[in-house]
C-alpha positions as CSV (number, residue, x, y, z in Angstrom):
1,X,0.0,0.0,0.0
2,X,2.7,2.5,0.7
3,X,4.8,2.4,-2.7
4,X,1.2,3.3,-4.5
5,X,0.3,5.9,-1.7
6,X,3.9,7.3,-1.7
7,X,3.1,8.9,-5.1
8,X,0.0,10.5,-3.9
9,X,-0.2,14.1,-1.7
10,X,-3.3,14.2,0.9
11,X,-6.2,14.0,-1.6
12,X,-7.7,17.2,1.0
13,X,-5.5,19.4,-0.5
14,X,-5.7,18.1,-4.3
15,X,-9.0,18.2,-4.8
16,X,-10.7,21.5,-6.2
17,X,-13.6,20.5,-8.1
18,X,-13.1,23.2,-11.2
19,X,-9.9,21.2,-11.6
20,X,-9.3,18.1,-13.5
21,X,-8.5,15.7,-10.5
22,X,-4.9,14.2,-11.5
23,X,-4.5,13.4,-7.8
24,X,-6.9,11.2,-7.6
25,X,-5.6,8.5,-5.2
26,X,-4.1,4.9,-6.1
27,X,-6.4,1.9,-4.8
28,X,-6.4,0.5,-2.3
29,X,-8.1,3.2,-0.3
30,X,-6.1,4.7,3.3
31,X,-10.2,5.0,4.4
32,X,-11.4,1.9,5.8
33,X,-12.9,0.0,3.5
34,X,-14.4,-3.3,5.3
35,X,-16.0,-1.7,8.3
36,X,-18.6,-3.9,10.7
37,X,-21.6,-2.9,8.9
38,X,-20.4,-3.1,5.7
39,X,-19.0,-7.2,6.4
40,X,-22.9,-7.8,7.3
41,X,-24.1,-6.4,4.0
42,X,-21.2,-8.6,2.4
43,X,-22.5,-11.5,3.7
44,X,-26.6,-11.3,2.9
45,X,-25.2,-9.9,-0.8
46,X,-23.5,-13.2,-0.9
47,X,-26.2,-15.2,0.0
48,X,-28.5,-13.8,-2.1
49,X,-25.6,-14.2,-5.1
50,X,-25.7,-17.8,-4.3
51,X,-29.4,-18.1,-4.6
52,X,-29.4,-16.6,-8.0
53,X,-26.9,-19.2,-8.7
54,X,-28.7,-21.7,-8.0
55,X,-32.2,-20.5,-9.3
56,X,-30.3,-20.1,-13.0
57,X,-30.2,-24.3,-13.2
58,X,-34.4,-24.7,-13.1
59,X,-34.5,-23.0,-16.4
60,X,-33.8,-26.0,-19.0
61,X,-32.2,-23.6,-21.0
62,X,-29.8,-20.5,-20.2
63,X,-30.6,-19.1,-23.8
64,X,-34.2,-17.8,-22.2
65,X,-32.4,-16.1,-19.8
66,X,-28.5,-14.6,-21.5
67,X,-30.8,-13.2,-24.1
68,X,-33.5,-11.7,-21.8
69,X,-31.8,-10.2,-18.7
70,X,-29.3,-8.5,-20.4
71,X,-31.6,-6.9,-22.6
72,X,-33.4,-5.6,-19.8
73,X,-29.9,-4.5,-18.3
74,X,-28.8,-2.6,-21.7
75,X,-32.4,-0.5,-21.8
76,X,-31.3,0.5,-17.9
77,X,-28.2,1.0,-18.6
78,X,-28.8,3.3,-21.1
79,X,-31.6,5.1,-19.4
80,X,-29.4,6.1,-16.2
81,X,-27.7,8.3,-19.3
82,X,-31.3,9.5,-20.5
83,X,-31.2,7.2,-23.9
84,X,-34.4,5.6,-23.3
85,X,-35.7,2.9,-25.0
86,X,-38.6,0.1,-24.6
87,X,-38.9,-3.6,-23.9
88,X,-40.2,-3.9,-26.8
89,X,-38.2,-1.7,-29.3
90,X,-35.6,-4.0,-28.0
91,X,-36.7,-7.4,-28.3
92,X,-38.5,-6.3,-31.4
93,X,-35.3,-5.2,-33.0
94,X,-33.0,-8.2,-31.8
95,X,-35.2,-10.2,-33.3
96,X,-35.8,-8.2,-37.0
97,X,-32.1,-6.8,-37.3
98,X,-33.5,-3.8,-39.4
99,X,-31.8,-1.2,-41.0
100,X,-32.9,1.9,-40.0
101,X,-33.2,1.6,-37.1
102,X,-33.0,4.7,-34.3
103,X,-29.9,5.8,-33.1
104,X,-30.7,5.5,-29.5
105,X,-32.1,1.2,-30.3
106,X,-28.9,0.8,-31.8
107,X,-26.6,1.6,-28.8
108,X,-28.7,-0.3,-26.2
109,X,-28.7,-3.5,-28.4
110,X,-25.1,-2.6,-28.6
111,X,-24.8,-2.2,-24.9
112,X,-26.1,-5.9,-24.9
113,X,-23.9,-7.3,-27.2
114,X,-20.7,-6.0,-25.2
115,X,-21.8,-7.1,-22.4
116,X,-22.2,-10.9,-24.1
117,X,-18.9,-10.3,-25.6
118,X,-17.7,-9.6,-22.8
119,X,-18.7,-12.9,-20.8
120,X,-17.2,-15.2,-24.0
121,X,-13.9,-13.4,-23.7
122,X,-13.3,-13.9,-20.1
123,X,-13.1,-17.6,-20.8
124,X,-9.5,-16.3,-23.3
125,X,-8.6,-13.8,-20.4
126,X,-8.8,-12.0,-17.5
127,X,-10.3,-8.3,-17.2
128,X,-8.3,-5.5,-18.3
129,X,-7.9,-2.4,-19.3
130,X,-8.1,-3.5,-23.1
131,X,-11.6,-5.4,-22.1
132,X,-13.2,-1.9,-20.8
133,X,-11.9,-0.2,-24.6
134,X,-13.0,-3.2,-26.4
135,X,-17.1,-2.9,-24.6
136,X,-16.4,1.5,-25.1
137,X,-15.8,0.2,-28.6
138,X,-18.7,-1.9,-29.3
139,X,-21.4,0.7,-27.2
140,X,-20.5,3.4,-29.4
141,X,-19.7,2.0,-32.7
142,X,-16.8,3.0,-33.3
143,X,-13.3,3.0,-32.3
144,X,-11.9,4.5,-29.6
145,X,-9.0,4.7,-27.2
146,X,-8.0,6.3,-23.6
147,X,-8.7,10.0,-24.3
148,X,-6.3,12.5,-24.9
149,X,-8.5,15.5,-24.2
150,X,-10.3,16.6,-21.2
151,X,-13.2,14.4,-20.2
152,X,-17.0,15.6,-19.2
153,X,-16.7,18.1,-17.0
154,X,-20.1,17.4,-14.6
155,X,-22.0,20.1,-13.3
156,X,-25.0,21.0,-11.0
157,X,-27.9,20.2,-12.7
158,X,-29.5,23.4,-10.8
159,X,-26.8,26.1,-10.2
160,X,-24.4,24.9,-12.7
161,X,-21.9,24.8,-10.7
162,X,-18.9,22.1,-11.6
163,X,-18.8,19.6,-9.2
164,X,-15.9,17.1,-10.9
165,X,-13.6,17.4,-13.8
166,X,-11.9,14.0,-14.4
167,X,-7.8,13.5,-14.4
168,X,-6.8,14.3,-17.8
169,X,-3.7,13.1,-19.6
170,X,-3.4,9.8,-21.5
171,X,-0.2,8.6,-20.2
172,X,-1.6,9.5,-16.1
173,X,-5.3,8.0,-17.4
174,X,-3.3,4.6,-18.3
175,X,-1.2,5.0,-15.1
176,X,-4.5,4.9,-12.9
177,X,-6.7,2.3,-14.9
178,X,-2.8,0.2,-14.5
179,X,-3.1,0.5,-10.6
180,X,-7.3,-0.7,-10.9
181,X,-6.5,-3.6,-12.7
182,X,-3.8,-4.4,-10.1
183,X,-6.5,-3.9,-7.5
184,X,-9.6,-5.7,-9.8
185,X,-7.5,-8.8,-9.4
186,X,-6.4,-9.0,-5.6
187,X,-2.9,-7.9,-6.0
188,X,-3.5,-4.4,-4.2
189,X,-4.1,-5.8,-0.4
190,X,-4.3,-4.2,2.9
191,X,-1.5,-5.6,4.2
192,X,-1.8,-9.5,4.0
193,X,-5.3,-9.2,3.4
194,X,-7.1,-10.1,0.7
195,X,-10.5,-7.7,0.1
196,X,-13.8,-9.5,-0.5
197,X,-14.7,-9.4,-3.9
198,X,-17.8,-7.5,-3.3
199,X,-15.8,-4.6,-1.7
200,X,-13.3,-4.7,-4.5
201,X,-16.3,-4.4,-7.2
202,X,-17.7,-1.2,-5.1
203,X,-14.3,0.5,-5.0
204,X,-13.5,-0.4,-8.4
205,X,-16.6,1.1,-9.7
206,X,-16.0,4.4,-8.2
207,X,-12.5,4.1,-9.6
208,X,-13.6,3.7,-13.1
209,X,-15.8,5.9,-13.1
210,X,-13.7,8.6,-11.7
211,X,-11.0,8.0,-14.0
212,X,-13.6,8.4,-16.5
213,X,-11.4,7.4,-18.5
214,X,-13.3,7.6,-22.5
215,X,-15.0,10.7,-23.7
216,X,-18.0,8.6,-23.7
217,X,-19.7,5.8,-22.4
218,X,-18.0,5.6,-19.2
219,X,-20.8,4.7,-16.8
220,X,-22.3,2.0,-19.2
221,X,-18.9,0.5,-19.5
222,X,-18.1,0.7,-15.7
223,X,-21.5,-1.4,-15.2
224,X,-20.8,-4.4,-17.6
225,X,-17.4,-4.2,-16.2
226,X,-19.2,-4.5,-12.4
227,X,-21.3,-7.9,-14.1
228,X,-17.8,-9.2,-15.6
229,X,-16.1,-9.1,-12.7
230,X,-18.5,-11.1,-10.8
231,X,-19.1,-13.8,-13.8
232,X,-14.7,-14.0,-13.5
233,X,-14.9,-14.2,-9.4
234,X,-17.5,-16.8,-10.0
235,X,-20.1,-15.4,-8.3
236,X,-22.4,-15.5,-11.1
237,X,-22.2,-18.5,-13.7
238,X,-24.5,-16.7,-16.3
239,X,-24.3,-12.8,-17.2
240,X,-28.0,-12.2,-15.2
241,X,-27.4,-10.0,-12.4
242,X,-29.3,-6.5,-13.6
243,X,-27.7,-4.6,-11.3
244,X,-29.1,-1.1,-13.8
245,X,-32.1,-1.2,-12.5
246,X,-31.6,-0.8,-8.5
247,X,-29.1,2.3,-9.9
248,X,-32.1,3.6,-12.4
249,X,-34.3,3.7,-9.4
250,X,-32.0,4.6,-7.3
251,X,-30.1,7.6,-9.5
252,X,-29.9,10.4,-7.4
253,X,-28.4,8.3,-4.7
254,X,-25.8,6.9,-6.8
255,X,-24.4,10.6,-8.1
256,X,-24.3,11.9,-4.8
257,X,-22.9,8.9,-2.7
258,X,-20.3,8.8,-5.8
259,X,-19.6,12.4,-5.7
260,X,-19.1,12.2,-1.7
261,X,-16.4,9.8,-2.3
262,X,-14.2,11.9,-3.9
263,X,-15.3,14.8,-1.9
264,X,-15.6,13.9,1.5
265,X,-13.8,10.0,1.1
266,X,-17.4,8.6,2.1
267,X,-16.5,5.1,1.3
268,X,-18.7,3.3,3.5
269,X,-21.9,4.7,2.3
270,X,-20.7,4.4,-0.9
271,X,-19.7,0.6,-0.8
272,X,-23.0,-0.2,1.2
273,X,-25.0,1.3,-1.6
274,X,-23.5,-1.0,-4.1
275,X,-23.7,-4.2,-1.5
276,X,-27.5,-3.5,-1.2
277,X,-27.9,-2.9,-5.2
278,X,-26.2,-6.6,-5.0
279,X,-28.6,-8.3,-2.5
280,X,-31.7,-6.9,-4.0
281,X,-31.1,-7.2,-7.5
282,X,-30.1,-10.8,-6.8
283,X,-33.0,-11.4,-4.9
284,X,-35.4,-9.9,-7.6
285,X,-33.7,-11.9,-10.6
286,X,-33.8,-15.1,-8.9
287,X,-37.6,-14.2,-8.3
288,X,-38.1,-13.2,-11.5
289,X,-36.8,-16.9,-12.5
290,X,-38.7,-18.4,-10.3
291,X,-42.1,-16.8,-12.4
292,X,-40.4,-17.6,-15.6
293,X,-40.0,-21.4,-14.7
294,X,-43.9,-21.5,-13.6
295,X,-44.6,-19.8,-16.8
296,X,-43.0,-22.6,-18.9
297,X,-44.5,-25.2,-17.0
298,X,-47.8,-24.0,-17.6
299,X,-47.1,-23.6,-21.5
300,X,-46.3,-26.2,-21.9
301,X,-49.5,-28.1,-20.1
302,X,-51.2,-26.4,-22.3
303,X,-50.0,-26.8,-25.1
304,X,-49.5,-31.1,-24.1
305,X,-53.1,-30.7,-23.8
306,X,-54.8,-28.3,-26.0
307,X,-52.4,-29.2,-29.3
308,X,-50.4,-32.7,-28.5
309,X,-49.6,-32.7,-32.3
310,X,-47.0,-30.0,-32.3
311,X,-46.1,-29.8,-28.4
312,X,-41.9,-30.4,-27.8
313,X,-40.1,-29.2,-25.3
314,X,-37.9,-27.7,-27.8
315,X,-40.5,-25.1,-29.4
316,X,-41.8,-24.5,-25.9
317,X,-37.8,-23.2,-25.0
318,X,-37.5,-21.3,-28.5
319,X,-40.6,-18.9,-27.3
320,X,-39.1,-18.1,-24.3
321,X,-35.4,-17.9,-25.5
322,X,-37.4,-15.4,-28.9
323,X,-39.7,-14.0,-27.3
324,X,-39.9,-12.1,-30.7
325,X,-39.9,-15.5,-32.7
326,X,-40.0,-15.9,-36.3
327,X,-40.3,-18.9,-38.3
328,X,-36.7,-18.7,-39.3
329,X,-36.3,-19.5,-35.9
330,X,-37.9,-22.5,-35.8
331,X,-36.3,-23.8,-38.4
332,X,-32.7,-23.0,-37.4
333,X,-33.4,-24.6,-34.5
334,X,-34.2,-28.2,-36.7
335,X,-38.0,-28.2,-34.8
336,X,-39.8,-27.8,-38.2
337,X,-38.9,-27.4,-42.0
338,X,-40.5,-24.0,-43.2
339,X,-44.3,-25.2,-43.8
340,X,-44.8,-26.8,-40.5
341,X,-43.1,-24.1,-38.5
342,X,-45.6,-21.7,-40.0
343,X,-48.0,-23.9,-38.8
344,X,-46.7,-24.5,-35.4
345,X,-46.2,-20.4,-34.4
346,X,-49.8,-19.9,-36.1
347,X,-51.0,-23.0,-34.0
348,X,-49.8,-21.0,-30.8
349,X,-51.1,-18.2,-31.6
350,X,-54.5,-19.9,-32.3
351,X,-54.1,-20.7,-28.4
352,X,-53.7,-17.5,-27.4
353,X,-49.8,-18.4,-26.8
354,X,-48.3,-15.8,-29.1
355,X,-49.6,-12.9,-31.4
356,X,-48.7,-12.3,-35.0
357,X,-47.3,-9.2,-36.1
358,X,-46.0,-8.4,-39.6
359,X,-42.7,-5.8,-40.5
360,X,-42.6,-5.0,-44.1
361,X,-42.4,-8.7,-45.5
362,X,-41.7,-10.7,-42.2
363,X,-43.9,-11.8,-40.1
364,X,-43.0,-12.3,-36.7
365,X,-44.3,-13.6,-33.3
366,X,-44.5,-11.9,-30.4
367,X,-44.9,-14.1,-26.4
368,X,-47.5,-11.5,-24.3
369,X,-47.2,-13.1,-21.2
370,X,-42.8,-13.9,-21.2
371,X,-42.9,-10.1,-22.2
372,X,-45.1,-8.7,-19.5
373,X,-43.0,-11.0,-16.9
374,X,-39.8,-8.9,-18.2
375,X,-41.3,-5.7,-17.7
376,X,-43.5,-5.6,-14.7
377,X,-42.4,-5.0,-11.2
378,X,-44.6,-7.8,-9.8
379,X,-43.9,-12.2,-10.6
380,X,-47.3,-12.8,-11.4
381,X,-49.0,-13.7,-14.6
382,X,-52.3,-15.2,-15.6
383,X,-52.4,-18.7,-16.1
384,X,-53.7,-20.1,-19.6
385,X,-57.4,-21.5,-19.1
386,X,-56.8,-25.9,-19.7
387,X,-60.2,-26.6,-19.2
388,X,-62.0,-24.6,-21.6
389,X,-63.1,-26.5,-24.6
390,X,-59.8,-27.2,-26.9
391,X,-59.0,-25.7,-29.7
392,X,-58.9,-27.7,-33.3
393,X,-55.9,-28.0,-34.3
């Protein structure tokens, strides 16, 4: 700790916030960073964490959920910096790959598609500083490096005020993201000690985000990074914690506790922010599972039932894993050549199942009730009616 602190004056007397803040200290912290209070919320995070590991093996298969969560992650995401989006613009476009498509859909399917990249490179390597460029790179489109010019300079969104103007230099930007990736991995300690991974994803968020260290697409970066970092610790097996929610409902608490860090070196309220964001977005994924499974089981009743002649379990997991489906779908998937997948999709939409919707010359198949599940607050859904008189098929 001392040869990284050594290079550092008191951070008291370095920080003015009109000034770009090249003094911002090396990790680990001098403040305390693993205090009573915040060891308990380290150990219900964890908990929960290991419930939503769990809850991820009752789905049959981990397509329905890597390509819904992080969908729902990438239109958070992107709305804690006011691009907002909808479920369905989302889904619908995933699905459809169109053209012309609106700037703002483009970077949140982009958002998701870095953060998938992300979780198939960490089985090559380790995070790094050339991971967060590669995820800046795919969110924005285009390529891009460590800044050389002055980052965002924030302000007051009433007075105008600035309240922090990030370190500036590429060489000292490189310097600090160098020291967090020492830190990321365990090799900055206090002392012997080893931080708890939790801890070291809190602080290392804060970090990142005060290194700010593109001239965009920081704070969406620094939150797939947070997910990443988990997946690599192994506290998640599948890229599913949606950790931009609690922060989207939760925004003005997350600037200011931020802001206090660098201000005031308010780690503890900071790190106990991002322990609770764990525990009860853990908590509300693994419930959100939980509906999800009960869904499927009652599809596919009543689809056994109300159409035996087209029922497999593998068309019942292609609606959830699409919940925008379309009969290329079914067919990639070897369910159905081309005439009987039509008939399948229009079959379950015949039951009420899924609705047909057509985009210039494709037609394409939307689930109500998976959809609903993904956007409401609340795990309930109505079940699907078995004993009304069947449908023909």
């Amino acid at each position: 700790m001392d040869k990284n602190h050594s290079l550092e004056s008191d951070p008291k007397m370095t920080f003015i916030p009109s000034k770009p803040y090249n003094k911002l200290p090396l990790l680990p912290p001098k403040a305390e960073i693993e205090t009573t209070a915040i060891l308990k919320k380290c150990i219900k995070s964890h908990t929960a964490l290991a419930t939503l590991k769990m809850a991820g093996q009752l789905l049959p298969n981990e397509d329905v959920l890597i390509n819904a969560i992080p969908l729902l992650e990438a239109k958070d995401s992107s709305e804690i910096e006011n691009i907002v989006t909808t479920t369905d613009d989302l889904f619908r476009q995933s699905t459809l790959h169109e053209k012309n498509v609106p700037h703002h859909i483009k970077e949140a399917i982009r958002y998701r598609t870095a953060l998938y990249e992300g979780y198939q490179a960490l089985a090559e390597h380790p995070l790094s500083t050339s991971t967060a460029i590669k995820i800046c790179q795919t969110i924005k489109g285009v390529e891009i490096d460590i800044r050389k010019t002055p980052g965002t300079t924030l302000m007051n969104d009433q007075t105008g005020e600035v309240i922090y103007v990030p370190p500036i230099g590429q060489e000292l930007i490189r310097d600090k993201l160098a020291n967090l990736e020492l830190f990321m991995h365990g090799e900055e300690k206090i002392g012997a000690h080893e931080i708890d991974p939790l801890v070291r994803m809190s602080v290392m968020h804060y970090q990142f985000e005060a290194i700010h260290p593109f001239a965009d697409g920081n704070g969406r970066t620094g939150r797939i990074m947070n997910i990443l970092f988990l997946l690599q610790e192994e506290l998640l097996e599948l890229p599913i914690l949606y950790l931009s929610r609690y922060i989207l409902n939760n925004k003005a608490d997350y600037y200011k506790l931020l802001l206090e860090v660098t201000e005031k070196k308010a780690w503890e309220p900071w790190i106990k922010f991002m322990l609770d964001a764990v525990a009860e977005t853990a908590d509300w994924t693994t419930e959100r599972i939980k509906t999800i499974r009960r869904l499927m089981n009652d599809t596919e009743e009543y689809v056994k039932i109300s159409a035996p002649s087209i029922y497999s379990p593998d068309l019942i997991d292609l609606i959830f894993a699409q919940p925008y489906c379309r009969i290329r779908n079914v067919i990639d998937t070897g369910i159905a050549k081309r005439q009987a997948a039509s008939t399948y999709l229009k079959q379950l939409v015949k039951l009420g199942i899924l609705t047909e919707e057509k985009h210039g010359r494709e037609k394409i198949f939307r689930h109500p009730k998976f959809i609903e599940i993904l956007k409401d607050e609340n795990n309930t859904f109505v079940p699907y009616n078995i004993t009304q008189p069947l449908k023909s098929e």
